[in-house]
C-alpha positions in Angstrom: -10.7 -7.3 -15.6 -10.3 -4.1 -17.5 -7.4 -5.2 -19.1 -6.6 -8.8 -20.4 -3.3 -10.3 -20.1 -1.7 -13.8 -21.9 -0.3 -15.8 -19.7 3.2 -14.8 -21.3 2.7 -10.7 -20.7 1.6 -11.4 -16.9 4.4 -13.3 -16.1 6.5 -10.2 -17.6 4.1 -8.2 -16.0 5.1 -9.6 -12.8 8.6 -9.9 -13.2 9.1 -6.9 -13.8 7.2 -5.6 -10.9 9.6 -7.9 -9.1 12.7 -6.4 -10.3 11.5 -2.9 -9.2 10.3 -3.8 -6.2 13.7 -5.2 -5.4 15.8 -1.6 -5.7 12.3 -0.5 -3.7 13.1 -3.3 -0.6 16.6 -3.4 -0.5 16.9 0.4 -0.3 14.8 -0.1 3.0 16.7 -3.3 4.1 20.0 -2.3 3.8 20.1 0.0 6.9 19.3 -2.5 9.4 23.1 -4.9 8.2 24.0 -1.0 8.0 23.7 -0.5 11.7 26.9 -1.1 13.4 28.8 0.4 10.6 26.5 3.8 10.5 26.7 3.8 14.5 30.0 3.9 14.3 31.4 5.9 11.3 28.9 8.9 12.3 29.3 8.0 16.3 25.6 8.1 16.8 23.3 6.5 19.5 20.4 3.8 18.9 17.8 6.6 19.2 19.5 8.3 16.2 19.9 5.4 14.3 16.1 4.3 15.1 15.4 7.9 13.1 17.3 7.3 10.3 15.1 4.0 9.5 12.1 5.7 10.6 12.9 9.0 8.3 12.5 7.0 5.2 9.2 5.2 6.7 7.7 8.4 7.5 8.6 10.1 4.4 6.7 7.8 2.4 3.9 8.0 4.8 3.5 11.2 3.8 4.1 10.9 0.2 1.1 7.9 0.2 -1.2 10.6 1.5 -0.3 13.3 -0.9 -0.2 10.6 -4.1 -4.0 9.4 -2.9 -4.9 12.8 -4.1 -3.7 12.4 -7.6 -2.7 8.2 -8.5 -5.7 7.9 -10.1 -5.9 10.8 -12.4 -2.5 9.7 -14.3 -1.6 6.6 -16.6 -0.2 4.2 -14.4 3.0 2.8 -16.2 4.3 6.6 -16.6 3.4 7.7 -13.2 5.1 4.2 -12.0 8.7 5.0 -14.3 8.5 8.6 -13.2 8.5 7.7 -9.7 10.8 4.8 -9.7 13.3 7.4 -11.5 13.1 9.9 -8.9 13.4 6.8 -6.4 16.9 6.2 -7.8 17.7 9.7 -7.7 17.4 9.9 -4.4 19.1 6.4 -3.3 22.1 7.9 -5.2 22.3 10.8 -3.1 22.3 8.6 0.0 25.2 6.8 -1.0 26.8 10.5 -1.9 26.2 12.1 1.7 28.6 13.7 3.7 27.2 13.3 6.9 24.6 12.3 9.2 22.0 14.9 8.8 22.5 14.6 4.7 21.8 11.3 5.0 19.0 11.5 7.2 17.7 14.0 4.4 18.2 11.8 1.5 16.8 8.8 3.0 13.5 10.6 3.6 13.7 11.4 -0.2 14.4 7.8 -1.1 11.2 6.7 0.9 9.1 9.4 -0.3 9.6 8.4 -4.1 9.7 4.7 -2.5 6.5 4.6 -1.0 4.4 5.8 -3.4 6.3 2.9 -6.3 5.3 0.4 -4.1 2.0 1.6 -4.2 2.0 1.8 -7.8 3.2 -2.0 -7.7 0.3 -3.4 -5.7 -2.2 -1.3 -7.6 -0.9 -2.8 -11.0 -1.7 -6.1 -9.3 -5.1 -5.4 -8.2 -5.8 -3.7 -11.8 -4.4 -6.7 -13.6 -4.3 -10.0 -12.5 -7.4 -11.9 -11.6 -9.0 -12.5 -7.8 -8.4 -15.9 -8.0 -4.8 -15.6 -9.0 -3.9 -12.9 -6.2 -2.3 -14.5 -4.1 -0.2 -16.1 -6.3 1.1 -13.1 -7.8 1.9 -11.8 -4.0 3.7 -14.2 -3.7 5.8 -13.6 -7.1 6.3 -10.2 -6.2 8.0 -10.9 -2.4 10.3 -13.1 -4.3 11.6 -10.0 -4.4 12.1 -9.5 -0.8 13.9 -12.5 -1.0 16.0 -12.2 -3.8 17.0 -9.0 -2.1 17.9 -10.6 1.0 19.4 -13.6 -0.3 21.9 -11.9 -2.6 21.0 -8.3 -2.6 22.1 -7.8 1.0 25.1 -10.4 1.5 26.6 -8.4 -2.1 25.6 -5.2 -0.3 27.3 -6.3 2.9 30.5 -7.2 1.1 30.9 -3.9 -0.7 30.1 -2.1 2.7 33.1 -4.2 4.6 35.6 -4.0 1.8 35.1 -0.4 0.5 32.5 2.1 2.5 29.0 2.1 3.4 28.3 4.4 0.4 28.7 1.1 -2.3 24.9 -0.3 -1.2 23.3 2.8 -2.3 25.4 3.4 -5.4 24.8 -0.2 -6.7 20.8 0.4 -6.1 20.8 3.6 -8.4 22.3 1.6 -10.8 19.4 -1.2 -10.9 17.2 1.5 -11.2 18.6 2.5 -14.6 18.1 -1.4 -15.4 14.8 -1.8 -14.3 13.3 1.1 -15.5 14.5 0.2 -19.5 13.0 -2.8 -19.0 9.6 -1.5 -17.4 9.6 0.9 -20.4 9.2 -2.4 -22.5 6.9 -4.7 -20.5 4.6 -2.9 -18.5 1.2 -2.3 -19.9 -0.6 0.8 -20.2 -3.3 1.1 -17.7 -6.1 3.6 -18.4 -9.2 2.5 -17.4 -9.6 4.1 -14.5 -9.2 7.9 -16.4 -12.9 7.2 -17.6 -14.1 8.4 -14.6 -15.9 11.9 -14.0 -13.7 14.8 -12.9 -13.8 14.9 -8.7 -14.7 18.3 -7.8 -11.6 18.9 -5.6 -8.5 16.9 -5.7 -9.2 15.2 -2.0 -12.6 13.8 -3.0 -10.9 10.7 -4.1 -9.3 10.5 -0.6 -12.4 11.6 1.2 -14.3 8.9 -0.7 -11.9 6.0 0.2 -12.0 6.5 4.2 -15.6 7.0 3.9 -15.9 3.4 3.1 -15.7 1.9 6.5 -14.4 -1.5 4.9 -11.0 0.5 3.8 -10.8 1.8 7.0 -10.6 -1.9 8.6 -8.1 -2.9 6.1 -5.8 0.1 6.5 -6.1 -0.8 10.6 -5.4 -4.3 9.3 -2.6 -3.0 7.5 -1.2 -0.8 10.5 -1.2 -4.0 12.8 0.7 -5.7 11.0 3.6 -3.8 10.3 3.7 -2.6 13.7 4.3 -6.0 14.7 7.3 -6.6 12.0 8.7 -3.6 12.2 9.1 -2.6 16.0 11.8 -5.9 15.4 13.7 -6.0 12.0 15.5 -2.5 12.4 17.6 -3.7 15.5 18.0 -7.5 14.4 21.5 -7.2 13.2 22.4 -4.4 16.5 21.1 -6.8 18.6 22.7 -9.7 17.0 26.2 -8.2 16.8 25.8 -6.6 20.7 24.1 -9.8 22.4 24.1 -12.6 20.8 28.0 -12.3 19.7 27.4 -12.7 16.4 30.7 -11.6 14.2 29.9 -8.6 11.8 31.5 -10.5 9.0 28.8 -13.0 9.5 25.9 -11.2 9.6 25.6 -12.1 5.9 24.8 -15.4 6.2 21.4 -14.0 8.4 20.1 -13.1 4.7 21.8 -15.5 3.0 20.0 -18.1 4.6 16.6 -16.6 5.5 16.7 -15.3 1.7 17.0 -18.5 0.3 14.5 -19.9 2.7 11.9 -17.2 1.4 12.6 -17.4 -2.3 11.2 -20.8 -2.3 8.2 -20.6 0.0 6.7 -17.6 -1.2 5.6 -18.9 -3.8 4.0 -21.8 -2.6 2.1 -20.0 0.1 0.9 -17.7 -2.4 0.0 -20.7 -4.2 -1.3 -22.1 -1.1 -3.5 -19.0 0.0 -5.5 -19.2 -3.3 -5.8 -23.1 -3.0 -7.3 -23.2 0.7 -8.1 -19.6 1.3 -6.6 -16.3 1.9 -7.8 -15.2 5.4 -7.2 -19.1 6.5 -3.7 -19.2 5.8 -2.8 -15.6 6.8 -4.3 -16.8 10.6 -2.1 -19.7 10.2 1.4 -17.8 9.4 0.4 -15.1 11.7 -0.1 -17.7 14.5 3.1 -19.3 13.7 5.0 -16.3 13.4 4.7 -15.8 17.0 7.4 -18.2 17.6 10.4 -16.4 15.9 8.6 -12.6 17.0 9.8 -14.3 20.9 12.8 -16.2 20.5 14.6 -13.5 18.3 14.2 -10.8 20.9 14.6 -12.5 23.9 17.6 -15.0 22.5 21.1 -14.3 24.5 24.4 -15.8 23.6 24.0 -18.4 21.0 26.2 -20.1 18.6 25.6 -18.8 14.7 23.7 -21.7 13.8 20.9 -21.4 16.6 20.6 -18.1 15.5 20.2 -18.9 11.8 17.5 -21.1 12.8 15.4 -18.5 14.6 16.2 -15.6 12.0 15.3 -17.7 9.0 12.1 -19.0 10.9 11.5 -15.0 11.4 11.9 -14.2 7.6 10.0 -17.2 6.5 6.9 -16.3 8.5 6.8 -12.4 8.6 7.0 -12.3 5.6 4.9 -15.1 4.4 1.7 -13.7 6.2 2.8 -10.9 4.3 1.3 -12.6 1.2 -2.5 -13.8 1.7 -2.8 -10.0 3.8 -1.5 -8.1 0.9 -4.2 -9.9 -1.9 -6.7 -9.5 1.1 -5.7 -5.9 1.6 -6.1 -5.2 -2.7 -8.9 -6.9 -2.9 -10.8 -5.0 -0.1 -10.0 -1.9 -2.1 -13.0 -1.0 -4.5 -11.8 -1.3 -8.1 -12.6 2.3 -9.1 -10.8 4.0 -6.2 -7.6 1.0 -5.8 -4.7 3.9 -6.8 -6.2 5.8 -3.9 -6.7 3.6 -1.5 -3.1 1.5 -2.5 -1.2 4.8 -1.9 -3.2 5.4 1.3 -2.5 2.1 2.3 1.1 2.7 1.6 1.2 5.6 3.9 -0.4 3.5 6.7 2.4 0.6 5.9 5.4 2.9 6.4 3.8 5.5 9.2 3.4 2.3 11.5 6.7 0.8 10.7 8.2 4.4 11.1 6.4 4.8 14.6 7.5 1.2 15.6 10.7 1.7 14.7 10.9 5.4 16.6 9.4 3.0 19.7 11.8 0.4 19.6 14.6 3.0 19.6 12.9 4.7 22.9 12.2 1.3 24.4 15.7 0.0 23.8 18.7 1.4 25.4 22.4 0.8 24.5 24.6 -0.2 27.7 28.3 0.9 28.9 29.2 -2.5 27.7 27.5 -1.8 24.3 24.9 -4.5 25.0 21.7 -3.4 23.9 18.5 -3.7 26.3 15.0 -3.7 26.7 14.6 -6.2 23.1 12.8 -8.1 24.9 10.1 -5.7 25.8 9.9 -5.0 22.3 8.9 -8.5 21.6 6.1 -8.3 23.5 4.9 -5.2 21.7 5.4 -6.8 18.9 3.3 -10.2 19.7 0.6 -8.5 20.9 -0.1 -6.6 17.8 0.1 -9.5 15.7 -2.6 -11.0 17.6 -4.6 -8.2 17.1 -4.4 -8.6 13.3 -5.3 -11.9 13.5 -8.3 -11.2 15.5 -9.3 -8.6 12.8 -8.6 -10.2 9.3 -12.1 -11.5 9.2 -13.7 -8.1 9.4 -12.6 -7.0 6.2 -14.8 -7.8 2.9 -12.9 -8.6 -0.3 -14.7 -7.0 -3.1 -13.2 -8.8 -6.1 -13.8 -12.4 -4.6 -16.5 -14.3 -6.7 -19.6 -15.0 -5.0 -20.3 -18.7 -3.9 
């Protein structure tokens, strides 16, 4: 590796990551508990709602494409603070705007500066911690999504029902502030890709990475499977509150429980993944996941704790194939060009959640009776891509695994 870490600084290395990550994902996740509230305070329709998720998604789709043409010409740690400042920036205007299109506006900010940190993050990862040690550090870093969802949301949620829907945002900025003094101390400085010769133009670096038809099957790879998450997640708490009958004052316990669930096996299936094999246990979590993609979208009236059950299976799984994919994804990536591809790859991870969020708010439909329909159709969508990705995870060549 170009850059040797003790045991000690990775572990910082990581936890920091962590930490910044977790303003990055509970920014994104906070609109979907948001729904009903948002729906109803700015008295817009699904369709509008399905935008303001997909604004940030898209955003950052765009801002991946535009950071491929520069990541790797800049130091990473200060490209990484810079960003994540901006980020927190723009979360603090979201919890400061006065209306509907202002906050459409601000979101797309948030995710702009978004997606390219969480780019950044995964890049760090593939510059710094060792092949065989990937997975496991994937799986340290979506402790963050569950930490996030396990007390990131439920606090979130609480300061949304007792003072406004502003609070979230405003309590995000702040862990900004936090993470970035401690980033300043523990990140390393990463220059060992600035070696390289100066690119004649500044898209040679992108031209370069989607000639390489191994990045192109990982960034389809990639595609797949956030199409098949995200055509779901942003109407899971909608659909919960308008069909299932779940209470809005419980909808915390959806991510209190699923939270927990995550925040302890993360780590073992990253753990697991480097033990027995990444693309092995991807297939397997994928294949699993299949269950919770059906029963959460085709699920009726059910009592809180059946529906606990079948969200927590839904977070365990999604998000645990999430983990062998992402070290497969980083490690397809050829070292020399990873800032490149990674923000590339970011812009493919939020265009297909942003375009499977758009079609879940076109193929769902809110009733006279405020019932919302057609989740079930989104379901299958969503099923059907993941069994595509599954079908095409052994197509893509990892570069840093060590020849047997």
């Amino acid at each position: 590796m170009p850059l040797t870490l003790t045991p000690k600084r990775e572990r910082y290395l990581l936890l920091t990551l962590s930490g910044m990550q977790f303003s990055h994902i509970l920014d994104f996740m906070i609109m979907m508990p948001l729904g009903p509230i948002l729906i109803k305070e700015f008295g817009i329709s699904t369709h509008e709602f399905g935008f303001l998720v997909a604004s940030y998604s898209f955003s950052a789709a765009l801002a991946g494409l535009l950071a491929a043409t520069f990541v790797d010409k800049f130091e990473r740690k200060r490209l990484l603070l810079i960003v994540f400042a901006l980020f927190g920036l723009a979360t603090l205007a979201c919890g400061l705007s006065p209306s509907y299109a202002t906050l459409l506006v601000a979101r797309g900010l948030a995710g702009a500066f978004g997606g390219i940190m969480g780019a950044m993050v995964q890049t760090l990862v593939g510059d710094l911690i060792p092949f065989e040690r990937r997975a496991t550090a994937s799986g340290i870093i979506s402790a963050s999504f569950s930490l996030s969802t396990v007390a990131g949301v439920p606090v979130s949620l609480w300061l949304a029902n007792h003072f406004q829907w502003r609070a979230p945002f405003i309590l995000i900025a702040c862990t900004t502030v936090l993470f970035l003094i401690i980033g300043l101390k523990f990140l390393p400085d990463v220059r060992h890709h600035l070696s390289q010769a100066k690119r004649a133009h500044p898209f040679s670096a992108m031209f370069e990475v989607l000639h390489d038809a191994n990045h192109l099957r990982a960034l389809v790879f990639t595609m797949l499977i956030l199409f098949s998450g995200f055509t779901v997640i942003p109407y899971i708490t909608v659909y919960a509150v308008a069909n299932v009958g779940i209470a809005q004052h419980d909808i915390f316990y959806i991510y209190l429980v699923g939270g927990a669930a995550t925040l302890f096996t993360s780590r073992l299936i990253g753990r697991w993944a480097d033990a027995a094999g990444k693309v092995k246990i991807y297939r397997l979590m994928a294949v699993c996941a299949t269950v919770p993609l059906f029963a959460v979208t085709h699920t009726e009236a059910a009592p809180l704790w059946l529906w606990l059950i079948f969200t927590t299976l839904f977070f365990v799984l999604i998000s645990g194939r999430m983990i062998p994919a992402m070290a497969i994804i980083t490690s397809a990536a050829t070292p020399k060009l990873r800032g490149t591809f990674m923000s590339l790859n970011s812009a493919t991870q939020q265009l297909a959640s942003g375009l499977a969020a758009t079609l879940a708010g076109f193929i769902t439909t809110q009733n006279a009776t405020g019932q919302i329909a057609g989740y079930d159709k989104v379901g299958y969508v969503a099923i059907a891509a993941n069994l595509l990705a599954i079908a095409f995870v052994t197509r893509i060549v990892m570069h840093d695994q060590p020849a047997k």
